[in-house]
mmCIF file as Biopython writes it, N, C-alpha, C and O atoms, coordinates in Angstrom:
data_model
#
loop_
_atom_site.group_PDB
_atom_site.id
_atom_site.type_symbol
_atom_site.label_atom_id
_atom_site.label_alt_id
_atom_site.label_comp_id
_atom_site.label_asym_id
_atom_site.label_entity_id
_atom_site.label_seq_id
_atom_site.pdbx_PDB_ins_code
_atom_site.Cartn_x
_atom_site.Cartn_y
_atom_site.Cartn_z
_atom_site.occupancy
_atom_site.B_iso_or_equiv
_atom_site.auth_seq_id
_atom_site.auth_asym_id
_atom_site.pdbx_PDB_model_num
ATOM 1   N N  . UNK A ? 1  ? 81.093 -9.079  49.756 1.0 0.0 1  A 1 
ATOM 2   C CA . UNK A ? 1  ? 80.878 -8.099  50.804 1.0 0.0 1  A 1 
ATOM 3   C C  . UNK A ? 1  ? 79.626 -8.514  51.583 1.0 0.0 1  A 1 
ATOM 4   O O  . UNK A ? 1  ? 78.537 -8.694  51.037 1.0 0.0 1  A 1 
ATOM 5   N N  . UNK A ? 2  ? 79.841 -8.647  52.831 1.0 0.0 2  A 1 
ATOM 6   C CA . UNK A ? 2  ? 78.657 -8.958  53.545 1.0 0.0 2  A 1 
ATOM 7   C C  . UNK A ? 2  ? 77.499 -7.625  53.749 1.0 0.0 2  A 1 
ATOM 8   O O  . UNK A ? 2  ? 77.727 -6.460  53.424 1.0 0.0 2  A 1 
ATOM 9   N N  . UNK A ? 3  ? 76.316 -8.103  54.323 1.0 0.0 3  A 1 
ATOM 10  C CA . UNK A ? 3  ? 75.509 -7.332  54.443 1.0 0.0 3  A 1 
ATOM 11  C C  . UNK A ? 3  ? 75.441 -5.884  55.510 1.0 0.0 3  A 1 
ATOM 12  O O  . UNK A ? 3  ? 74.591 -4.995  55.569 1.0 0.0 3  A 1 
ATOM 13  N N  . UNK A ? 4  ? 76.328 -6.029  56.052 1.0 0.0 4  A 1 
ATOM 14  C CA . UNK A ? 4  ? 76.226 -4.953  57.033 1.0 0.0 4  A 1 
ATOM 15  C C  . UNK A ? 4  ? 77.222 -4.155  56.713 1.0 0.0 4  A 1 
ATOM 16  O O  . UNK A ? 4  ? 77.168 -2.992  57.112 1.0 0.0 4  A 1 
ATOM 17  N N  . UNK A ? 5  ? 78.474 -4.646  55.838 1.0 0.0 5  A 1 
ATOM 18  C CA . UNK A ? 5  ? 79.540 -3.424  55.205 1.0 0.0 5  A 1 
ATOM 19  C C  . UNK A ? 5  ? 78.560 -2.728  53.901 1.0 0.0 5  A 1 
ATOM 20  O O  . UNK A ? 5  ? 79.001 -1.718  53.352 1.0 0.0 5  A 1 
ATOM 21  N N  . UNK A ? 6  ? 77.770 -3.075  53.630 1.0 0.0 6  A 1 
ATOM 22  C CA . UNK A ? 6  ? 76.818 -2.677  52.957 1.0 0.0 6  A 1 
ATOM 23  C C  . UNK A ? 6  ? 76.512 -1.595  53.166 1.0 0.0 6  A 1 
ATOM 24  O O  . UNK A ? 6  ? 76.974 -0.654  52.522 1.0 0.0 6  A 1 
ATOM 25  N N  . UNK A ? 7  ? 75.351 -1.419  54.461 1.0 0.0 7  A 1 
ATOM 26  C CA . UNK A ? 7  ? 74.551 -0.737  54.978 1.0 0.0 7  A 1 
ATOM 27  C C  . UNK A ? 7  ? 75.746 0.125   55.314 1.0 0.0 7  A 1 
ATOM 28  O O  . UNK A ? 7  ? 75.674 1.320   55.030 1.0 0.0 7  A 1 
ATOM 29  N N  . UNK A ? 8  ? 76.807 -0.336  55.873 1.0 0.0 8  A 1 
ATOM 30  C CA . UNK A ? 8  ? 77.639 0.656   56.393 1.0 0.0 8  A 1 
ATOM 31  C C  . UNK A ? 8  ? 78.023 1.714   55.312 1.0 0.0 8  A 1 
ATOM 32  O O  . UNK A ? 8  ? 77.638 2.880   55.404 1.0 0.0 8  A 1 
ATOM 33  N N  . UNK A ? 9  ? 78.599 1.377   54.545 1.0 0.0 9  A 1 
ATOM 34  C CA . UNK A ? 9  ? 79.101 2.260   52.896 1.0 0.0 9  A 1 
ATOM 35  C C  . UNK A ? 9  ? 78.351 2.993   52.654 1.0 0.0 9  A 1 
ATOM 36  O O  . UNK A ? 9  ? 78.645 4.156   52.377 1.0 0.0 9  A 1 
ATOM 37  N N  . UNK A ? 10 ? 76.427 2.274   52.701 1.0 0.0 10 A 1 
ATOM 38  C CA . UNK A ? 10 ? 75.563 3.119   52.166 1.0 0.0 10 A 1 
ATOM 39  C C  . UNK A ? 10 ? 75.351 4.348   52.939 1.0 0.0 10 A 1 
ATOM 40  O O  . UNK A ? 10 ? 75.434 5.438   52.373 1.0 0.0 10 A 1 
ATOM 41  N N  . UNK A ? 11 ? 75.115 4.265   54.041 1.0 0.0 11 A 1 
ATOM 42  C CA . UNK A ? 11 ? 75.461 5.555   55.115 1.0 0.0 11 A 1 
ATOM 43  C C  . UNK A ? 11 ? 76.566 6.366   54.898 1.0 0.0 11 A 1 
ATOM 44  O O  . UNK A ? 11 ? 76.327 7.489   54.453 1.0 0.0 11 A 1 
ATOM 45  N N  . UNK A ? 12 ? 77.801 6.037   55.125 1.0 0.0 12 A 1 
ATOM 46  C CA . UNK A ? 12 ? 78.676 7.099   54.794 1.0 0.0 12 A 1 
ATOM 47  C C  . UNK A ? 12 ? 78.716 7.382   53.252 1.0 0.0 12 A 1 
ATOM 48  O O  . UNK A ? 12 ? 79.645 8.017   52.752 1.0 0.0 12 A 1 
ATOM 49  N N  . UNK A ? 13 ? 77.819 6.956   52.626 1.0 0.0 13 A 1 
ATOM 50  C CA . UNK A ? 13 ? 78.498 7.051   51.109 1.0 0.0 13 A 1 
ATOM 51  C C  . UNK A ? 13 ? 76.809 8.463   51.251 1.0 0.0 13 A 1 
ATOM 52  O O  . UNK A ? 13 ? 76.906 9.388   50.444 1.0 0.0 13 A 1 
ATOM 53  N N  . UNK A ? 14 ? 76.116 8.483   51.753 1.0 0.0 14 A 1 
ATOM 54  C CA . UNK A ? 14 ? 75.071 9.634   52.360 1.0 0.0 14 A 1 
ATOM 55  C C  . UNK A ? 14 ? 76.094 11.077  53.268 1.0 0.0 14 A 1 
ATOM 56  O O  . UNK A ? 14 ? 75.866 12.285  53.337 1.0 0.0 14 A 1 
ATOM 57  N N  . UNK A ? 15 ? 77.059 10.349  53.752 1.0 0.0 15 A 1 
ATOM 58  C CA . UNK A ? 15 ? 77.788 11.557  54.762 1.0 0.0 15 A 1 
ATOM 59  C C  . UNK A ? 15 ? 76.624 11.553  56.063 1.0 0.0 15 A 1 
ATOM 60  O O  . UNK A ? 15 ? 77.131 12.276  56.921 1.0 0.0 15 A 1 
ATOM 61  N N  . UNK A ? 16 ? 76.204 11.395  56.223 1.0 0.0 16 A 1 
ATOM 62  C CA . UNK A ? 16 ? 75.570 10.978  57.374 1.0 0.0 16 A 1 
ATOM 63  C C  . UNK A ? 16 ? 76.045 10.353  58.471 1.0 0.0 16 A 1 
ATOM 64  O O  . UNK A ? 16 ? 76.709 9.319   58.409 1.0 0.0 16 A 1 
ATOM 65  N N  . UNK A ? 17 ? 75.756 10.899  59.458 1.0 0.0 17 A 1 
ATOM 66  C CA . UNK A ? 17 ? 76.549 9.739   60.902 1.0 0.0 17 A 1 
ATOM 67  C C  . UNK A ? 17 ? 75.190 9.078   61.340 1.0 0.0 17 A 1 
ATOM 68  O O  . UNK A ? 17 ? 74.039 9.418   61.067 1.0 0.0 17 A 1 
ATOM 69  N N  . UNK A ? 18 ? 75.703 7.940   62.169 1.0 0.0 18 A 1 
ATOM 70  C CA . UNK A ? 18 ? 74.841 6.771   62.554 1.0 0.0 18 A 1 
ATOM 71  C C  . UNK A ? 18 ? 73.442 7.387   63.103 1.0 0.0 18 A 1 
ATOM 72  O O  . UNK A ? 18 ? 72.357 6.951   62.718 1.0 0.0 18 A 1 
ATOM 73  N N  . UNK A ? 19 ? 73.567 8.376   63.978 1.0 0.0 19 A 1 
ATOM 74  C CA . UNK A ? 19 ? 72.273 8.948   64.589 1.0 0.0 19 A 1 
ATOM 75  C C  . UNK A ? 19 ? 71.379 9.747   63.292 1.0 0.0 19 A 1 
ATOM 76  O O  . UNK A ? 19 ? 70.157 9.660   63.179 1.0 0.0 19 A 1 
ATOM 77  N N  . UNK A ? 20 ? 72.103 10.380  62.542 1.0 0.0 20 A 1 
ATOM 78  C CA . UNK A ? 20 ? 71.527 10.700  61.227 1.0 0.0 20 A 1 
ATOM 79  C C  . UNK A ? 20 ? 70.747 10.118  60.421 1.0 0.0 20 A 1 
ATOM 80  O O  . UNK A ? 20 ? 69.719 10.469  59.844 1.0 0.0 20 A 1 
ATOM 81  N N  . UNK A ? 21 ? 71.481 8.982   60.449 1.0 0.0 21 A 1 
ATOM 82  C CA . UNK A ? 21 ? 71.054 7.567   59.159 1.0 0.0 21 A 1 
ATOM 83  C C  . UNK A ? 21 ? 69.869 7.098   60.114 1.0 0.0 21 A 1 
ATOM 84  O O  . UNK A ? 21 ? 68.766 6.917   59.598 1.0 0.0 21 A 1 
ATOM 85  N N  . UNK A ? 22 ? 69.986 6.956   61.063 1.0 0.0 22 A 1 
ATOM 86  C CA . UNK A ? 22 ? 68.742 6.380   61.887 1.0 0.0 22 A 1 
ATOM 87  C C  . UNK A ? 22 ? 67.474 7.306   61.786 1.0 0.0 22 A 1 
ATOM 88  O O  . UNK A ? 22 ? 66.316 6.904   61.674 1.0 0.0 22 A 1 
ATOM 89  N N  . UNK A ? 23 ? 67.765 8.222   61.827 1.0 0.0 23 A 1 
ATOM 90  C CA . UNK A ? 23 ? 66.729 9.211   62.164 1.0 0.0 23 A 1 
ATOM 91  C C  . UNK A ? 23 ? 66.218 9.105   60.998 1.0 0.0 23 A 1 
ATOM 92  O O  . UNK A ? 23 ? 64.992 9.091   61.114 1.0 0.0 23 A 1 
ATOM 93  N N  . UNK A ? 24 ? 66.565 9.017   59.862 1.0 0.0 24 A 1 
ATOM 94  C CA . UNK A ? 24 ? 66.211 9.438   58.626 1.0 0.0 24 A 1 
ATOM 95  C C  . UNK A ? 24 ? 65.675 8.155   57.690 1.0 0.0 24 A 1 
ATOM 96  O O  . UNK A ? 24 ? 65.032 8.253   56.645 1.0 0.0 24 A 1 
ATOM 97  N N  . UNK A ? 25 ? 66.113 6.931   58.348 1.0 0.0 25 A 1 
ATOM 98  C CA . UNK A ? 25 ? 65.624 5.448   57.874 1.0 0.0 25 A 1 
ATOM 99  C C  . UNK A ? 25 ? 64.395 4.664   58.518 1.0 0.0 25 A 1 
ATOM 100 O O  . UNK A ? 25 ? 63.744 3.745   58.020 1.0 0.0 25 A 1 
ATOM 101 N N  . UNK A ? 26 ? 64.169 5.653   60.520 1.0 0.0 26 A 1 
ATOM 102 C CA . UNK A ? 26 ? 63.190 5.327   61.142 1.0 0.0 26 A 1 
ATOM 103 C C  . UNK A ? 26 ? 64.367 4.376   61.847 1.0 0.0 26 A 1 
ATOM 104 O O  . UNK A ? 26 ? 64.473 4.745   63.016 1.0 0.0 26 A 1 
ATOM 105 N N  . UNK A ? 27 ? 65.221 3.365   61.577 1.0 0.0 27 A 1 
ATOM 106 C CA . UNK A ? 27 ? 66.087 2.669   61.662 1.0 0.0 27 A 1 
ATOM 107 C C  . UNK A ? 27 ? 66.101 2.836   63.198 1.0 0.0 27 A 1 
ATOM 108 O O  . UNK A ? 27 ? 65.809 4.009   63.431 1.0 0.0 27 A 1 
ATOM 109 N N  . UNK A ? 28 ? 66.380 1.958   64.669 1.0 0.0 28 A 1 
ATOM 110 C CA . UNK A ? 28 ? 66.448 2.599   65.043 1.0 0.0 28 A 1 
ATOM 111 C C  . UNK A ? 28 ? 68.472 2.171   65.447 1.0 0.0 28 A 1 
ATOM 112 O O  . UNK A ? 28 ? 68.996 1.140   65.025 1.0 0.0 28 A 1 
ATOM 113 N N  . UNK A ? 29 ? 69.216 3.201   66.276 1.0 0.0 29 A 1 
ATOM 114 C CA . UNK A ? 29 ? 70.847 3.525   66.476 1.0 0.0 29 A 1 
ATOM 115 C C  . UNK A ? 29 ? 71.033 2.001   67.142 1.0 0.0 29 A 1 
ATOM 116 O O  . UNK A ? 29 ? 71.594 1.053   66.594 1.0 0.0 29 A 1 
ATOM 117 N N  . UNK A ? 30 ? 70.706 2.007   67.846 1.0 0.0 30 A 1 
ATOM 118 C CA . UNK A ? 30 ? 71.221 0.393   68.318 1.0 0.0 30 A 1 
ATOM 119 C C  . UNK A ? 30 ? 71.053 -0.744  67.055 1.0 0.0 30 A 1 
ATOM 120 O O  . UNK A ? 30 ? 71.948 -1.538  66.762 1.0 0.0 30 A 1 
ATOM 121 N N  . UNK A ? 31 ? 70.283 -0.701  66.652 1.0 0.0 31 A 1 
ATOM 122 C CA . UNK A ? 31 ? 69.969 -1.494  65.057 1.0 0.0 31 A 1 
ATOM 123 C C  . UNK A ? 31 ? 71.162 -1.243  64.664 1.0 0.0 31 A 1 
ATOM 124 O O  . UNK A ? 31 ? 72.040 -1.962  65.139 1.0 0.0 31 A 1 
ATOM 125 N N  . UNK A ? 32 ? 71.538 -0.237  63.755 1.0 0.0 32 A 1 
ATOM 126 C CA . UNK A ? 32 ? 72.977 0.438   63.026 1.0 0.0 32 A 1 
ATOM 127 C C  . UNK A ? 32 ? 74.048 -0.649  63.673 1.0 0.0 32 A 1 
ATOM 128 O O  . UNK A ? 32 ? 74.495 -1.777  63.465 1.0 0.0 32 A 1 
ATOM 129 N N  . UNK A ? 33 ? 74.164 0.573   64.694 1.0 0.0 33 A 1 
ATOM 130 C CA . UNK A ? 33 ? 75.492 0.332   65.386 1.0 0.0 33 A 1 
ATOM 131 C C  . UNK A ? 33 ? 75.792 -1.473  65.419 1.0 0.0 33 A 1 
ATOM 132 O O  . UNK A ? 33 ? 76.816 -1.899  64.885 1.0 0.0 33 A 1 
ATOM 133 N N  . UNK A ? 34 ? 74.798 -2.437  66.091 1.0 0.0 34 A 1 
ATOM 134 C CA . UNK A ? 34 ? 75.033 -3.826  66.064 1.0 0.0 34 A 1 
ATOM 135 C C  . UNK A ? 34 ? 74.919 -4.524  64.430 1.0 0.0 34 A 1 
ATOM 136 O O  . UNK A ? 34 ? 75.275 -5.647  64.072 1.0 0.0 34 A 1 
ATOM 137 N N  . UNK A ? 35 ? 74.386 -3.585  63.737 1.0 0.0 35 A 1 
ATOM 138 C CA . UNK A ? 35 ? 74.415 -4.323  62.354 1.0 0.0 35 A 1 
ATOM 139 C C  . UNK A ? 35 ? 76.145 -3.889  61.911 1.0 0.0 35 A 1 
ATOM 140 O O  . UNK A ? 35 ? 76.892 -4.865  61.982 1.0 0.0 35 A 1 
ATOM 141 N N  . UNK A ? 36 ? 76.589 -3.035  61.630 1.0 0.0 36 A 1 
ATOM 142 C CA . UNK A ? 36 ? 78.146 -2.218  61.017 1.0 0.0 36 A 1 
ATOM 143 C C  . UNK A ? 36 ? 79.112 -2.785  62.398 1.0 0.0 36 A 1 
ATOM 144 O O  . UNK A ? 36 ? 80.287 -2.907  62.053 1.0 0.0 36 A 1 
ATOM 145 N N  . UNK A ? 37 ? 78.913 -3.092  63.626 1.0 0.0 37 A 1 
ATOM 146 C CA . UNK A ? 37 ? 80.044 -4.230  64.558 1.0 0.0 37 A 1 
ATOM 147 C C  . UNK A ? 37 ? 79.751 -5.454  64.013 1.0 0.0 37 A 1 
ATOM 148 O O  . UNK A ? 37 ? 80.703 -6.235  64.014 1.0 0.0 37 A 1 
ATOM 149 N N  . UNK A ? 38 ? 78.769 -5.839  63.569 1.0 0.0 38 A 1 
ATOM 150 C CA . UNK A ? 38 ? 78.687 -7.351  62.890 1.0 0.0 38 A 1 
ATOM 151 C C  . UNK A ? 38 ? 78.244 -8.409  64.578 1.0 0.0 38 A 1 
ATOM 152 O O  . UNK A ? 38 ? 78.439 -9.557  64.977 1.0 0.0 38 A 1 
ATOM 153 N N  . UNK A ? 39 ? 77.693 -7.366  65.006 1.0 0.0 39 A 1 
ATOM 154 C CA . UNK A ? 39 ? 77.052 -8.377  66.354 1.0 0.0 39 A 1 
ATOM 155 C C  . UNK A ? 39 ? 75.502 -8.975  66.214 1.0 0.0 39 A 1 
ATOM 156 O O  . UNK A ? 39 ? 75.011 -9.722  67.061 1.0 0.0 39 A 1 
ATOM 157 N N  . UNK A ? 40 ? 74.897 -8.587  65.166 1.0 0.0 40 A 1 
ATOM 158 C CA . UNK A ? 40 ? 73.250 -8.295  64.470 1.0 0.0 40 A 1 
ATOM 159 C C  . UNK A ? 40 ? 73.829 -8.636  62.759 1.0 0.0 40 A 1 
ATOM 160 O O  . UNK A ? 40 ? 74.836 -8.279  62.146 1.0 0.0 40 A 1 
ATOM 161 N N  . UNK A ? 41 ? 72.853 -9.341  62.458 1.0 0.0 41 A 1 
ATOM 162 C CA . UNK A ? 41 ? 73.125 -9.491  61.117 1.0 0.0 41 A 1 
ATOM 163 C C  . UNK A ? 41 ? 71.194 -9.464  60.216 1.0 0.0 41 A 1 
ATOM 164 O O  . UNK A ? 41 ? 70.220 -10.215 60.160 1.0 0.0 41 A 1 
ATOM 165 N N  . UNK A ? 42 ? 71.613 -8.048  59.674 1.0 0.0 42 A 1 
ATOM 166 C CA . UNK A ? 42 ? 70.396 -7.656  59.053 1.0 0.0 42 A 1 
ATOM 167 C C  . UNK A ? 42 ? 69.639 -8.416  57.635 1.0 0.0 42 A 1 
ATOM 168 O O  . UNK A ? 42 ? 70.287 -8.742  56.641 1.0 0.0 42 A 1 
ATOM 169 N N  . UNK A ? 43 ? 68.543 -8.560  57.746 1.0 0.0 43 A 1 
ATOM 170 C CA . UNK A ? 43 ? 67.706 -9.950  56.511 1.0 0.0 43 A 1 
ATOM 171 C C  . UNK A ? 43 ? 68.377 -9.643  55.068 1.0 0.0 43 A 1 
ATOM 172 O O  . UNK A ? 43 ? 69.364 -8.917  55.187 1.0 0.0 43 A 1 
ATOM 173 N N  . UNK A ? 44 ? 68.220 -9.845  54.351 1.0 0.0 44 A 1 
ATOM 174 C CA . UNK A ? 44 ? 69.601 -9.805  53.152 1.0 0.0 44 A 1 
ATOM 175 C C  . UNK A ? 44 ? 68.469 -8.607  52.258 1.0 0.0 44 A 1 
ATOM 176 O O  . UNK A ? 44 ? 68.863 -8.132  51.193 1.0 0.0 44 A 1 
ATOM 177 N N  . UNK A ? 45 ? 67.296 -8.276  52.737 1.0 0.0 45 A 1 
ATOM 178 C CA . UNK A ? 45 ? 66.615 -7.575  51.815 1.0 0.0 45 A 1 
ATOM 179 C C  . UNK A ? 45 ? 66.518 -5.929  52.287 1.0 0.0 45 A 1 
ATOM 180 O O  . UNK A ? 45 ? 66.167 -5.004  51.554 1.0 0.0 45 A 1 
ATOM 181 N N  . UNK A ? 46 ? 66.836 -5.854  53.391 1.0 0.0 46 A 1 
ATOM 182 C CA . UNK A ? 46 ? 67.288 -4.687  54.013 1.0 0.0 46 A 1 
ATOM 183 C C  . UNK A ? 46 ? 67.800 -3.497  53.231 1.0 0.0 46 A 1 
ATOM 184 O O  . UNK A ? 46 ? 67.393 -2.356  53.012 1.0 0.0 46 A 1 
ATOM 185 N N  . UNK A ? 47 ? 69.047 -4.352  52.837 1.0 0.0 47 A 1 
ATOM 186 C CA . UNK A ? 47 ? 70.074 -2.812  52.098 1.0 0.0 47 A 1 
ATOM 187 C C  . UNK A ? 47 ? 69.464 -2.700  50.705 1.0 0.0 47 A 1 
ATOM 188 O O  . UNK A ? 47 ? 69.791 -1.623  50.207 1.0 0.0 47 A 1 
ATOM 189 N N  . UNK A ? 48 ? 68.732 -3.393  49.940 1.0 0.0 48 A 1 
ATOM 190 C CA . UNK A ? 48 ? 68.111 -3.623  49.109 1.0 0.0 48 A 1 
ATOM 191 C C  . UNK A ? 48 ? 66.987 -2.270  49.342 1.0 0.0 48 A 1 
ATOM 192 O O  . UNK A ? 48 ? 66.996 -1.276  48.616 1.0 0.0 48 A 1 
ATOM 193 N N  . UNK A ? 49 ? 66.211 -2.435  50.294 1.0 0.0 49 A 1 
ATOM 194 C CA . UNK A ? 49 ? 65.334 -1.533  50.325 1.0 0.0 49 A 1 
ATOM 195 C C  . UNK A ? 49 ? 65.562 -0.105  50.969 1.0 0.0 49 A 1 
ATOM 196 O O  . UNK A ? 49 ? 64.706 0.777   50.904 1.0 0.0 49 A 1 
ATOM 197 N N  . UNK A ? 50 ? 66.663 0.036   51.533 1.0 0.0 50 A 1 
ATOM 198 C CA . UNK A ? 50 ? 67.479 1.191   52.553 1.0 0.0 50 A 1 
ATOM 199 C C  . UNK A ? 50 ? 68.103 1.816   50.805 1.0 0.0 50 A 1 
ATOM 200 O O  . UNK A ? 50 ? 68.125 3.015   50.528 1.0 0.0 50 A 1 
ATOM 201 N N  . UNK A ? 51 ? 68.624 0.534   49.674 1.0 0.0 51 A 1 
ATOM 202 C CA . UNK A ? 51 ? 69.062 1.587   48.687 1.0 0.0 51 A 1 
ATOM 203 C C  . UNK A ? 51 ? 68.047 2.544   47.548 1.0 0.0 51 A 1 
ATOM 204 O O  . UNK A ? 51 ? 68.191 3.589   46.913 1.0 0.0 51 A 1 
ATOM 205 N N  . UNK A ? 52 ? 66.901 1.440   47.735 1.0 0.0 52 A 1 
ATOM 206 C CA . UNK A ? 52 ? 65.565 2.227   46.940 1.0 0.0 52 A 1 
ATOM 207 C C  . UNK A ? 52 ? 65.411 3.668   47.116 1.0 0.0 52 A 1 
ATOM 208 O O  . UNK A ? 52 ? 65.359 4.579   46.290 1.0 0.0 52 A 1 
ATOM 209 N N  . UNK A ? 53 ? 65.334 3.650   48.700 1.0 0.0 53 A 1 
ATOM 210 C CA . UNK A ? 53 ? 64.702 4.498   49.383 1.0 0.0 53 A 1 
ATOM 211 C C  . UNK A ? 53 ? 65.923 5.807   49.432 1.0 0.0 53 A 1 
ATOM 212 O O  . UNK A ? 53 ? 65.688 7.004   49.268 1.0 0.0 53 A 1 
ATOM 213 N N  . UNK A ? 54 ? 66.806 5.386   49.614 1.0 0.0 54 A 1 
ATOM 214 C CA . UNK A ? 54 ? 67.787 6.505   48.928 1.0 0.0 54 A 1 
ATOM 215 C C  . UNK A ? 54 ? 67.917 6.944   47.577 1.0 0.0 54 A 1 
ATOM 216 O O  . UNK A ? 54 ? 68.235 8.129   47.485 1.0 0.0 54 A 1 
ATOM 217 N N  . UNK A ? 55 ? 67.740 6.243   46.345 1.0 0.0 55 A 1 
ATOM 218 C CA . UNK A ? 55 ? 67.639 6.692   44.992 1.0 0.0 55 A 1 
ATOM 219 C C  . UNK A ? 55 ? 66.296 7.489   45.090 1.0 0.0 55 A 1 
ATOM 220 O O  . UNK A ? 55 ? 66.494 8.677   44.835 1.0 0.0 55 A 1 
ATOM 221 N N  . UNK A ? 56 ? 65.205 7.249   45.333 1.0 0.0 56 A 1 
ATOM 222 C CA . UNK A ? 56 ? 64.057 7.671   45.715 1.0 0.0 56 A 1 
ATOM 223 C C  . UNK A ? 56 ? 64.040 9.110   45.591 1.0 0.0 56 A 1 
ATOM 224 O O  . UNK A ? 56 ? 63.551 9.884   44.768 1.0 0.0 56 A 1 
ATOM 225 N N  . UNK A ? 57 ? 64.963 9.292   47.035 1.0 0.0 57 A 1 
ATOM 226 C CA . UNK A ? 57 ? 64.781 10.139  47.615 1.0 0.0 57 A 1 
ATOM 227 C C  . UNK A ? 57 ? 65.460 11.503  46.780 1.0 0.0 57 A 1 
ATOM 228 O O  . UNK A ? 57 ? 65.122 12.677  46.930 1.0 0.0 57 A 1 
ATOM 229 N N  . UNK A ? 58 ? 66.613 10.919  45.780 1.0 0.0 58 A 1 
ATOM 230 C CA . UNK A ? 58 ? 67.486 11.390  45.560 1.0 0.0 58 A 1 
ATOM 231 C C  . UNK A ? 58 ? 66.936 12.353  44.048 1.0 0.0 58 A 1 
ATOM 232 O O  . UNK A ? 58 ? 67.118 13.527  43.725 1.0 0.0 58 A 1 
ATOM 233 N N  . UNK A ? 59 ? 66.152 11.115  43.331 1.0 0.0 59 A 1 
ATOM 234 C CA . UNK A ? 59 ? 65.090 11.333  42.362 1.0 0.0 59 A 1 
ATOM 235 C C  . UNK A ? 59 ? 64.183 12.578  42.458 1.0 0.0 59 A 1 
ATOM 236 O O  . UNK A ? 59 ? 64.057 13.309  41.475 1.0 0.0 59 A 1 
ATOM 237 N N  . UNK A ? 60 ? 63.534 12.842  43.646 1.0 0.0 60 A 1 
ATOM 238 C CA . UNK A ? 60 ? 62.330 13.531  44.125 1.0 0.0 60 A 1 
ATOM 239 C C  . UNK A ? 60 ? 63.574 15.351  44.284 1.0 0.0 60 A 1 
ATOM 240 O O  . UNK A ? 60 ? 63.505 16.413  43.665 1.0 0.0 60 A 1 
ATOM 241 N N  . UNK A ? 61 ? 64.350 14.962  45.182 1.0 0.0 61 A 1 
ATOM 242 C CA . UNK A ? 61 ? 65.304 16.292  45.516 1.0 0.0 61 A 1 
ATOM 243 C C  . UNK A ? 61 ? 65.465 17.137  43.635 1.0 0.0 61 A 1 
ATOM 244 O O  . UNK A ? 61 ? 65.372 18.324  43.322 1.0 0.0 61 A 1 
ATOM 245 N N  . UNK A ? 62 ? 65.811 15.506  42.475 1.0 0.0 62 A 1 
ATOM 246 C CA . UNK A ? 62 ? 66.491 16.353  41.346 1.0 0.0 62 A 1 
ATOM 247 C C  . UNK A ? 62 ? 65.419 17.197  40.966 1.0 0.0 62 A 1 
ATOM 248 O O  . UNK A ? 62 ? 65.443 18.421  40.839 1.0 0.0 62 A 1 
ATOM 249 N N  . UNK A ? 63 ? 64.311 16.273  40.769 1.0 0.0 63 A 1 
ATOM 250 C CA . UNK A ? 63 ? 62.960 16.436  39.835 1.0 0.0 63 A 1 
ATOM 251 C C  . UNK A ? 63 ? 62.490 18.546  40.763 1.0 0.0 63 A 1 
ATOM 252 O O  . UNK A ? 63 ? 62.241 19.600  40.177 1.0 0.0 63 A 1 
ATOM 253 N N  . UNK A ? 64 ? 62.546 18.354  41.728 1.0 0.0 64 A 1 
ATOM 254 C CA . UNK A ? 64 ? 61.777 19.311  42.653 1.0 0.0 64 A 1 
ATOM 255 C C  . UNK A ? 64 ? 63.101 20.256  42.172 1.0 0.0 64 A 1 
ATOM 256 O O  . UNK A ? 64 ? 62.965 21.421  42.544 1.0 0.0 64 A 1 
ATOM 257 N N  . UNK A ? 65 ? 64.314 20.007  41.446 1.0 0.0 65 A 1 
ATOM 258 C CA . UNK A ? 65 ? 64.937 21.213  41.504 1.0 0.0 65 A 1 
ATOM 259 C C  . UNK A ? 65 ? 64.739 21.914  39.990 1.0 0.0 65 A 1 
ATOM 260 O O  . UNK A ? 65 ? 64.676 22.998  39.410 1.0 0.0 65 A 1 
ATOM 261 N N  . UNK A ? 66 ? 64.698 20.769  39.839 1.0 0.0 66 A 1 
ATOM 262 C CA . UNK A ? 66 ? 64.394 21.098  37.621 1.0 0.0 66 A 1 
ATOM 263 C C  . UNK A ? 66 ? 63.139 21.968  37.862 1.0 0.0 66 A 1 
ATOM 264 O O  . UNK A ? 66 ? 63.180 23.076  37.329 1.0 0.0 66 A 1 
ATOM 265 N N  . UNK A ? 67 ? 62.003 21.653  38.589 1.0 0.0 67 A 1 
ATOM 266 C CA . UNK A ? 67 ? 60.528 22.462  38.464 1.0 0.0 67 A 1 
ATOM 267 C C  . UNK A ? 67 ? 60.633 23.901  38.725 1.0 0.0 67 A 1 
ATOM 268 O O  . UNK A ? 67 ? 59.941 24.812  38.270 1.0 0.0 67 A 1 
ATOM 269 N N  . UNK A ? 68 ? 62.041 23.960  39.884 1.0 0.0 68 A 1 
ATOM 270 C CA . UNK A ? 68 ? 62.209 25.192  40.719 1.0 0.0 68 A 1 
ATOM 271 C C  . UNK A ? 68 ? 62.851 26.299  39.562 1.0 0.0 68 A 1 
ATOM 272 O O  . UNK A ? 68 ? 62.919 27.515  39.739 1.0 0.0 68 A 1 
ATOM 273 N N  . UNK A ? 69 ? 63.383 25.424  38.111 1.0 0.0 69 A 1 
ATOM 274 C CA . UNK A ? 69 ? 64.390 26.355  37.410 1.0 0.0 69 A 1 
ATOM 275 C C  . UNK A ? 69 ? 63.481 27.155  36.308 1.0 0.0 69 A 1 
ATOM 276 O O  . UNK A ? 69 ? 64.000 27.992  35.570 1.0 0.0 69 A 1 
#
């Protein structure tokens, strides 16, 4: 799987649409969009760090809900 069906999966696999994922990665929409047409081809360490930053994030949401219980 190349790098930009990557990034792509990882976004919808968020439910997020492209202006979403941007907003929320800093990323900016023209980036996206030419990386997922395969007209831009993003550094191979990218989705690597776009997936950190989603476990991360995902980590912080559980932890903050366990404190809330």
């Amino acid at each position: 799987m190349d790098t930009a069906q990557i990034i792509k999966e990882m976004r919808e696999r968020t439910g997020m649409n492209r202006k979403e994922f941007s907003e929320y990665t800093k990323i900016p929409i023209r980036t996206l969009e030419d990386w997922e047409a395969g007209r831009r081809t993003p550094p191979e360490y990218v989705p690597r760090l776009l997936n950190y930053q989603l476990l991360y994030d995902k980590w912080i949401k559980e932890k903050e809900v366990k404190e809330d219980e």
